[in-house]
PAPA-315218 format. One record per residue (C-alpha): chain; residue in three letters; x, y, z. Coordinates in steps of 0.02 Angstrom, whole numbers. Each point is the difference from the previous one (the first is absolute). Layout:
A|Ala|X|Y|Z
...
This chain:
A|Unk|-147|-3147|3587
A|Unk|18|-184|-75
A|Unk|93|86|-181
A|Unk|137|73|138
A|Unk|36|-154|54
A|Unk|1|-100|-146
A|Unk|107|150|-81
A|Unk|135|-21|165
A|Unk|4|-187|-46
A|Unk|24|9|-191
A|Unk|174|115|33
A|Unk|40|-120|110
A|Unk|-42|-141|-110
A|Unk|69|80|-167
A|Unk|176|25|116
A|Unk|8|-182|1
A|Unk|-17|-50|-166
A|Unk|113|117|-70
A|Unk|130|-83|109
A|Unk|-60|-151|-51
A|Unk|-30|24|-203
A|Unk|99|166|-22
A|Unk|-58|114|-155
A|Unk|141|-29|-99
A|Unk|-43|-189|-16
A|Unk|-184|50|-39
A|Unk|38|108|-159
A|Unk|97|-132|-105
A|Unk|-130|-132|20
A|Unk|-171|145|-33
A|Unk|105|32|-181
A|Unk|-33|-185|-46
A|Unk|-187|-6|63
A|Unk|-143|-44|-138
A|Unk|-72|165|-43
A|Unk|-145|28|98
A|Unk|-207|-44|-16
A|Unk|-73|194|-30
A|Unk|-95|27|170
A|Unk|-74|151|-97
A|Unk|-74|-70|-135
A|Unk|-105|-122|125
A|Unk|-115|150|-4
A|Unk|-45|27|-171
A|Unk|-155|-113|16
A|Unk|-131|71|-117
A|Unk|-147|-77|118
A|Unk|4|-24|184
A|Unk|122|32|145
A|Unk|170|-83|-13
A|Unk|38|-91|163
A|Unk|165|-20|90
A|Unk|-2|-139|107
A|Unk|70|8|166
A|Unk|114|-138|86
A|Unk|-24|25|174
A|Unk|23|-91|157
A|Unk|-35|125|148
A|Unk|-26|205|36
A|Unk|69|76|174
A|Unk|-184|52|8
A|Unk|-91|-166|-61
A|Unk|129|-112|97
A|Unk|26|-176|-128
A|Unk|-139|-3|-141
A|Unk|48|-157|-101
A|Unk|22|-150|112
A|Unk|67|-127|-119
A|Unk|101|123|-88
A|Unk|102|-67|-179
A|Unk|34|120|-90
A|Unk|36|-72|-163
A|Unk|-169|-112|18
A|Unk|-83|192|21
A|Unk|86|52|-147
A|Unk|-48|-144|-112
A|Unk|-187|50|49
A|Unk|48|187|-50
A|Unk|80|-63|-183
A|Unk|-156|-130|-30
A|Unk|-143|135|8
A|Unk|125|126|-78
A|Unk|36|121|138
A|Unk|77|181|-104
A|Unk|149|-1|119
A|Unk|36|-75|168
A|Unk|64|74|158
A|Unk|125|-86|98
A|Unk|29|62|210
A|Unk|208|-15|15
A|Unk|-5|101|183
A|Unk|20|-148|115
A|Unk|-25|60|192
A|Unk|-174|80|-15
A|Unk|-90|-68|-166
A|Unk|95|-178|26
A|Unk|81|14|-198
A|Unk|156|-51|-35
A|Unk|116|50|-167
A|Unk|12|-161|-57
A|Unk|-181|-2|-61
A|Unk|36|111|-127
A|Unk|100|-103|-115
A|Unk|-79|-153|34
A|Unk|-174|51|-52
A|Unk|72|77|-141
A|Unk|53|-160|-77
A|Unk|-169|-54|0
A|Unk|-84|141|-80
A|Unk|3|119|-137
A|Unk|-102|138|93
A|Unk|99|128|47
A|Unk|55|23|184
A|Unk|-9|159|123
A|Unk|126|8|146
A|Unk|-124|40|134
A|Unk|137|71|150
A|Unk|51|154|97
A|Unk|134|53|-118
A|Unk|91|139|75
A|Unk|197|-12|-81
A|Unk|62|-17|-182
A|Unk|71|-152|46
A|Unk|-175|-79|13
A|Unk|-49|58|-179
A|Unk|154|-106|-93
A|Unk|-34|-128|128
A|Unk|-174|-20|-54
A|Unk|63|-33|-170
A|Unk|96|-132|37
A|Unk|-146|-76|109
A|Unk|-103|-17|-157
A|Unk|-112|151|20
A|Unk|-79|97|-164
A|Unk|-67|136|127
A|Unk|27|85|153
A|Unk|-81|69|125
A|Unk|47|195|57
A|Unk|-106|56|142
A|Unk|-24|196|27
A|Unk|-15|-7|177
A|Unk|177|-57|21
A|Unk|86|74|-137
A|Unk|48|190|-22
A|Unk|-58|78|-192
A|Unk|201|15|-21
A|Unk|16|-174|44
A|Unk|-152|-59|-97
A|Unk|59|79|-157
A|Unk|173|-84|21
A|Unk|-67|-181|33
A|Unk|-108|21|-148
A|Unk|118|71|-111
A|Unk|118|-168|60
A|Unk|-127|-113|-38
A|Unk|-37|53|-154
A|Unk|206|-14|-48
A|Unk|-39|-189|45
A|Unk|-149|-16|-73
A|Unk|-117|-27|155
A|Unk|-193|78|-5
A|Unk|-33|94|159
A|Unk|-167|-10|87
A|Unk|-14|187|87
A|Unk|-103|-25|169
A|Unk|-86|162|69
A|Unk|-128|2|143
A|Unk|-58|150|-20
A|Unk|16|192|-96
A|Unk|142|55|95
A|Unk|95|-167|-63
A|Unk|-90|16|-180
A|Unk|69|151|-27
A|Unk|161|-58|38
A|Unk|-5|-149|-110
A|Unk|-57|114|-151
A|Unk|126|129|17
A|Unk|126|-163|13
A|Unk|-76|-36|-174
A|Unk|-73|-164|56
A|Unk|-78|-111|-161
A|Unk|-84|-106|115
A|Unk|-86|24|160
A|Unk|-72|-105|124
A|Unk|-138|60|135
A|Unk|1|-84|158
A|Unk|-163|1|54
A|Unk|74|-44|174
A|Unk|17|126|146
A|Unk|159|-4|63
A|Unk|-31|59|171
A|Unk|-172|-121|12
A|Unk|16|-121|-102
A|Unk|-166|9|-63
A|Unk|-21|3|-188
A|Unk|-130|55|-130
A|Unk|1|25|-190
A|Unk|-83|164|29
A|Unk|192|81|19
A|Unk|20|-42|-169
A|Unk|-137|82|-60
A|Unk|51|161|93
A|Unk|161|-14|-61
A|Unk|0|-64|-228
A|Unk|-104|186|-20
A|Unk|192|82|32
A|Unk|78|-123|-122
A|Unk|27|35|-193
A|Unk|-78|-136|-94
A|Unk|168|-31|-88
A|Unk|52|-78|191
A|Unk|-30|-171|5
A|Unk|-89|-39|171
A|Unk|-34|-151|118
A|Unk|-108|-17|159
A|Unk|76|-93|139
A|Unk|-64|-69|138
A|Unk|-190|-51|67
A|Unk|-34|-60|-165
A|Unk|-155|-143|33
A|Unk|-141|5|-123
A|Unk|-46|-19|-174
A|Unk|-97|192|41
A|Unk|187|52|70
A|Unk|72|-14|-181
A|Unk|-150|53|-87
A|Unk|4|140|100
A|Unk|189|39|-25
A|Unk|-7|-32|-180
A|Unk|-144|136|-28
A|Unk|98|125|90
A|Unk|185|-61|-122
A|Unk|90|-94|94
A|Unk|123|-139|-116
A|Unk|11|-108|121
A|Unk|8|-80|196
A|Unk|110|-81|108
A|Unk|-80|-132|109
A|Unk|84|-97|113
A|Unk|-103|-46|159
A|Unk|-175|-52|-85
A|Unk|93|-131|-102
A|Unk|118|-46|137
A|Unk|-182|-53|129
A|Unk|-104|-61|-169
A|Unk|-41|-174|21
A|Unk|18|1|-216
A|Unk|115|121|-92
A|Unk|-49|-58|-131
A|Unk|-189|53|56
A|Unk|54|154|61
A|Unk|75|48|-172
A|Unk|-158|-32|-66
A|Unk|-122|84|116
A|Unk|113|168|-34
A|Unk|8|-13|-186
A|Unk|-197|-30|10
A|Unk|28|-143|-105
């Protein structure tokens, strides 16, 4: 499966940059980082979804998806029609992201930022930090409930929001008995790749309203967010729609409705 390989990559990948930015040189320079934009309260919108807005070049199962790819240009677009929180891709070998992105889009915005990666080692959480991240991303599928609880307990000692992923009730269990605050449902099938917003409506009836929940993934329509709204969902992550929209600026608007 694709998340195995990406997975036997990332230790790979993380081996290197701990030889090449070791932790000890990362902790001195997170204690002097500007206290961080609250990725939580981008979801306490009293009308309407809250949108994170993705900032994505290519999927291993979509193959490139943004041709002329700047990612600072995208993430001017995101600030001007007042995107809740933006997602930036660091994994470089199958999604085409690259660290650096992280730091320079946050100098030109005041949204605050999501780590979207594969992280699978401490080492990743205080190096997210330092990249300029508010928020990371913890993905059930890869993580063990011991090791989820750790990473969020760490992140939290940092200050860092963590954005829970489950796929299905196996892995929502897991990230509820972890004590996840917020949790993200991937409406995409890891073994087809097909998506549909239907798993997170088989999936928010098993979460305590006090969760705060997000629907990731196949997200299209104007009648996708009514429709994930009325069930009480807080908000979305879409990448691909406004990575092929000819407008992002029109695509905000035909999902607000306004």
């Amino acid at each position: 499966m694709i998340l195995d390989k990406i997975v036997t990559y990332k230790k790979k990948k993380v081996k290197e940059e701990k030889e090449i930015t070791p932790i000890k040189q990362i902790l001195p320079v997170i204690q002097n980082c500007e206290d961080r934009r609250n990725f939580k309260n981008a979801f306490e919108k009293k009308e309407g979804l809250s949108i994170i807005a993705e900032i994505k070049k290519a999927s291993p199962s979509k193959g490139i998806i943004k041709e002329n790819f700047n990612p600072l240009e995208i993430a001017k677009a995101y600030t001007h029609n007042k995107a809740e929180a933006i997602s930036v891709l660091t994994e470089d070998k199958f999604f085409w992201g690259d660290n650096s992105y992280l730091n320079k889009v946050r100098n030109i915005t005041s949204a605050p930022l999501l780590r979207k990666d594969f992280i699978i080692e401490p080492y990743q959480i205080y190096q997210s930090k330092m990249l300029g991240a508010d928020a990371i991303l913890l993905i059930v599928s890869i993580l063990s409930k011991n090791k989820l609880i750790e990473f969020q307990k760490i992140a939290r000692s940092i200050n860092l929001s963590c954005l829970v992923e489950v796929h299905d009730r196996f892995e929502l269990e897991i990230a509820l008995e972890s004590d996840a605050e917020i949790i993200g449902i991937n409406n995409r099938n890891l073994k087809t790749f097909e998506t549909s917003i239907d798993t997170t409506k088989k999936l928010i009836k098993y979460i305590p309203k006090s969760k705060i929940v997000i629907s990731e993934s196949g997200i299209n329509t104007r009648s996708d967010m009514k429709f994930l709204e009325s069930i009480g969902v807080k908000g979305v992550l879409i990448g691909e729609s406004f990575m092929r929209a000819n407008s992002i600026k029109d695509k905000f608007k035909e999902l607000r409705g306004i």
